[in-house]
C-alpha positions, 0 to 999 in steps of 0.5 A: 148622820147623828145630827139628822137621827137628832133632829128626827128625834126632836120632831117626833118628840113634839108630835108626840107632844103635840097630839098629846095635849090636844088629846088632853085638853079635849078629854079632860079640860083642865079645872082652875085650882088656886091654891091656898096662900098665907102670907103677912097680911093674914090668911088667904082663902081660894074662892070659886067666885070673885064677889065677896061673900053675902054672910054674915048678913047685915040689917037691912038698908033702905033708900029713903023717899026722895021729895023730888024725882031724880033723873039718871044722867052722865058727869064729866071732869077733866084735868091736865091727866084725866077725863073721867065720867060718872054716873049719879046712879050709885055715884060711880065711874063709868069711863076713867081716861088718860088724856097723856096715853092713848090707846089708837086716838083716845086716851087709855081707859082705866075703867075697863069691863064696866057694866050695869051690875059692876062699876068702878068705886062702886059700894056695897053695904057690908059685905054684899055682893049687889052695888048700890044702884040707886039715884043720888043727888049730884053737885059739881063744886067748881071744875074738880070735884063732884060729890053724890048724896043719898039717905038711907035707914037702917031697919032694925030687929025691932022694926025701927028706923035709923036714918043716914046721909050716905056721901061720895064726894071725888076730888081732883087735882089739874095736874095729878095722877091722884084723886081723893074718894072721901065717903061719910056715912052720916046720921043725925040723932041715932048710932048706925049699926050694921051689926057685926059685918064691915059698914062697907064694901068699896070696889075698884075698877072691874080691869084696868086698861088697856084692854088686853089678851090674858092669853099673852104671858107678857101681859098679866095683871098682878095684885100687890100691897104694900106694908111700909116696909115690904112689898107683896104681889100676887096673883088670881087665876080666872074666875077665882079670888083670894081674901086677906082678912087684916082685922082677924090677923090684927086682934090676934097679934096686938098682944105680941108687939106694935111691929107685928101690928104694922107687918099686916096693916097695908100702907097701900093696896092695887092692880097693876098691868104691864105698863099701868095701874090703880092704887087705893092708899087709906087715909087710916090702915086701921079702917080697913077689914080686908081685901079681896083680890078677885079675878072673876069672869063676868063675860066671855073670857075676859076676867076682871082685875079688882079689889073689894076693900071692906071697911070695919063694923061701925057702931057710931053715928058717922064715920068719914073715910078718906082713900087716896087713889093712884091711876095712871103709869107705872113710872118711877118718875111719877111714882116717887113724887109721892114719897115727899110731901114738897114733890106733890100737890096732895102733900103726901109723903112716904107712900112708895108706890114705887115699890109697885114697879116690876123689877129684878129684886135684888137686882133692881139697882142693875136695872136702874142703871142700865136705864140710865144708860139707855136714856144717854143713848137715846139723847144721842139717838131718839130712837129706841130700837135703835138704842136697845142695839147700842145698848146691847153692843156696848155691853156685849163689848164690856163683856167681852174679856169674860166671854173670850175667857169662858170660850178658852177655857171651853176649848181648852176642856176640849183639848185635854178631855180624851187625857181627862177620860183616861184618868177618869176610866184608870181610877172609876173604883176609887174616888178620892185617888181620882180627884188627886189625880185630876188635881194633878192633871189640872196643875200640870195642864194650867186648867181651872175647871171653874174658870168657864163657869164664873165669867157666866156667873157675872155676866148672869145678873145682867142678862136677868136686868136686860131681860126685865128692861126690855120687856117692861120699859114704859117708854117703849109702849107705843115707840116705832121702831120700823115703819110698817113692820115694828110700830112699837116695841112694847108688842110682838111684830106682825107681819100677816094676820091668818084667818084661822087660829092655830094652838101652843101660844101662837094665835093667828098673827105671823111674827118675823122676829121670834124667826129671826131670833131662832135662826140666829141661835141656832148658828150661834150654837151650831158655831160654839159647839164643840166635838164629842162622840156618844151620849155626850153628842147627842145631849149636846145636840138636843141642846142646840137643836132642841132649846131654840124650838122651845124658845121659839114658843116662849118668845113667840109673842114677846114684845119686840123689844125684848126679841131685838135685844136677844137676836141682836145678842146673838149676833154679836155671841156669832161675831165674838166666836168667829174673833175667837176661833181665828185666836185659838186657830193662830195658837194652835198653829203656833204651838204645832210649829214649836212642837215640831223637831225637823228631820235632818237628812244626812247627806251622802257622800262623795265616793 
């Protein structure tokens, strides 16, 4: 009955919940707030727009009369890694494909979201929020670069003219994720000033692809920089931006010493997804004003993911900036060979874009071997979903040791708890004569009231590694598991597609695994509960009614790979209680027969 009244209570508190946040969400719509945050690279500023600021405003610029008229046309170049099409208006790119990763039959597209008034490497005089839209001249140099030209002149304040030669030129390499954007501005007799403003603006891609749901929270786009010593990500909701402000923070800190300088001067900037990214590398950090981190909406309910880096005022007669950009997979195998000048064909050394990977922190050398392991696996067995169950058998029988200990200990608690109350009940008003007697108890007992928790605490960094292996794995995206049920291990299982769209991160696809996975929490946790009366039965009780209901939500739309490594853990937590029960049951029985005196019955005698 105290089982039913919990389950009961457990349903009735989520109606409640549920009602509630319906109500909620249709009365008071939530407002998106972003809070403010500092941080090494200067002081960051919540904006309700994504598109930088149009002050202070700078001179005017003007297109310069062309002696021939341009027409608007489309170029390609394609290497070993990418297709990538441009356009002459403003010399931009409008697709940037992945010719090694596909996304259904084509190559993923890196340059997602674009449209007329936002294109990928797009600039902006100053700091204005328009791009460039006019015509450039255009001239392919061989297979692998491409390069744009427009005059332009600035209008002074006293109506004069000083003309300049605005240049992009793209650079590719046949066999490299990396291309290199030099942009020189160029003139032939007089300084170009744009006053106190950046002399640029450069803009990323609008999203990186694969085209994904932001409502699925395994699935989010992350802002991140790099100093050359430390790493920072972040995060921008929809429809908002954060702004750095380098070149503020750098005056303010040259007086305090070149280590401040090099802490905010970022080696490398980007957006990172799930599975890829985009990182800009300037060739000096010290052209560089800021940057904006923006998430803003231009359609629908699909934000951007994209970068303004602005480029120090100018008071000269050219400048030329060169950027290095990164557009492909997050692998550490891709990634590093930028950390030494022999490992690629750029020469480039010390950049550690690697740092961009999602990893467990301080646990990120766990990680790295547990790769290693499921890479030996899949040698043997070519394929993954396969190895993730080898994987986590092998470690739930490494941990074995630690799990039985820990389940002893659990069952010795039980044994002595009703002794462990009396003492507790006998000395309530007098803390310190309690503890010496619990002590007591405990020695008497041979009971380590910390021996349960620390075969947990162990075994806790690897669960934290397993968890972010198997749901940011690179060579999961797209590996089948079971035809026609798990195709690919990087998104959740679907089994039917409903027409209609039900609420709480469900969506209106049907997934088997999140099912399978509750069903087996809740035998393991209904095995390894152990008995008690009152408060402590009903606690007990919601934990293992209540925390699978919740996970359920959680892991709803996890990535299978992640759902088989937890149910498959279950599993194995199911096997290993069942191994121990029967231990403990042979123990107790074989303490009750040590403990029991037969009873001699005295014979009667003969008369």
């Amino acid at each position: 009955m105290p089982e039913k009244n919990t389950v009961i209570a457990i349903a009735l508190s989520a109606a409640v919940l549920i009602v509630f946040m319906i109500i909620q969400t249709t009365l008071f719509p939530p407002q998106t707030r972003e809070k403010a945050v500092g941080g090494e690279q200067g002081a960051a500023v919540a904006e309700p727009i994504a598109a930088p600021r149009n002050e202070p405003k700078v001179p005017s610029v003007i297109p310069a009369a062309e002696t021939e008229a341009i027409a608007e046309q489309t170029y390609t170049i394609t290497t070993k890694k990418v297709a990538v099409t441009f356009t002459n208006r403003g010399g931009d790119v409008v697709s940037y494909k992945l010719l090694d990763h596909k996304d259904g039959d084509e190559g993923i597209e890196m340059a997602d979201n674009v449209s007329v008034s936002n294109r990928a490497f797009a600039l902006s005089f100053g700091r204005a929020d328009a791009i460039i839209d006019e015509l450039f001249s255009a001239k392919k140099s061989g297979n692998d670069s491409i390069v744009f030209t427009k005059r332009f002149a600035v209008r002074n304040a006293d109506n004069t003219e000083t003309p300049f030669l605005l240049a992009k030129q793209y650079t590719f390499i046949p066999d490299d994720y990396v291309f290199r954007l030099d942009i020189s501005m160029t003139s032939v007799a007089d300084e170009i000033s744009l006053g106190d403003s950046a002399a640029y603006t450069l803009r990323t891609s609008p999203q990186i692809g694969p085209h994904y749901d932001p409502k699925n929270r395994y699935d989010i786009r992350t802002f991140m920089s790099f100093n050359g010593q430390k790493k920072k990500k972040d995060f921008v909701s929809a429809g908002q931006a954060k702004e750095y402000d380098n070149a503020s923070r750098l005056k303010r800190l040259f007086s305090f010493g070149k280590q401040l300088e090099l802490d905010n001067a970022y080696t490398w900037t980007g957006i990172g997804g799930k599975y890829f990214a985009l990182l800009v590398v300037p060739a000096k950090t010290t052209q560089t004003q800021g940057v904006i981190y923006s998430a803003q909406i231009d359609a629908g309910d699909y934000p951007n993911a994209q970068l303004f880096i602005r480029r120090v005022p100018m008071r000269t007669k050219n400048i030329a900036d060169s950027y290095h950009i990164y557009v492909g997979p997050l692998t550490e195998k891709t990634l590093k060979v930028y950390n030494n000048a022999e490992s690629n064909a750029w020469k480039l050394s010390e950049l550690r874009l690697n740092e961009s990977l999602s990893s467990s922190g301080v646990l990120a050398w766990l990680e790295t071997i547990l790769k290693w392991c499921m890479g030996i696996i899949y040698k043997g067995i070519p394929n993954w979903g396969a190895s993730i169950i080898v994987m986590t058998f092998l470690i739930k029988a490494a941990l074995y040791p630690l799990t039985r200990k820990s389940s002893m200990s659990a069952l010795k608690m039980q044994e002595i708890q009703p002794k462990m109350q009396e003492i507790q009940a006998r000395y309530k008003d007098n803390p310190q004569k309690l503890n010496i007697e619990l002590s007591k108890f405990y020695k008497a007992t041979g009971y380590n009231p910390v021996s349960g928790c620390f075969p947990l605490l162990i075994q806790f960094p690897i669960i934290i590694a397993m968890y972010n292996l198997f749901n940011n794995y690179f060579e999961f995206r797209g590996s089948m598991f079971i035809p026609c049920w798990i195709p690919d291990l990087s998104i959740a299982d679907t089994v039917y597609t409903f027409s209609f769209w039900i609420p709480f991160g469900i969506g209106n696809q049907l997934h088997l695994l999140p099912i399978i996975y509750v069903a087996s929490q809740l035998l393991t946790g209904k095995l390894t509960q152990t008995t008690g009366g009152g408060e402590n039965a009903t606690q007990k009780n919601m934990m293992m009614y209540g925390m699978p209901l919740i996970f359920f939500f959680i892991f709803y739309n996890a990535p299978s790979g992640l759902l088989i490594y937890w149910t498959t853990s279950n599993i194995l937590q199911l096997a290993q209680q069942l191994i121990i029960n029967k231990m403990v049951k042979k123990q107790q029985e074989a303490r009750v027969k040590a403990n029991t005196i037969p009873v001699v019955i005295p014979r009667k005698r003969k008369k």
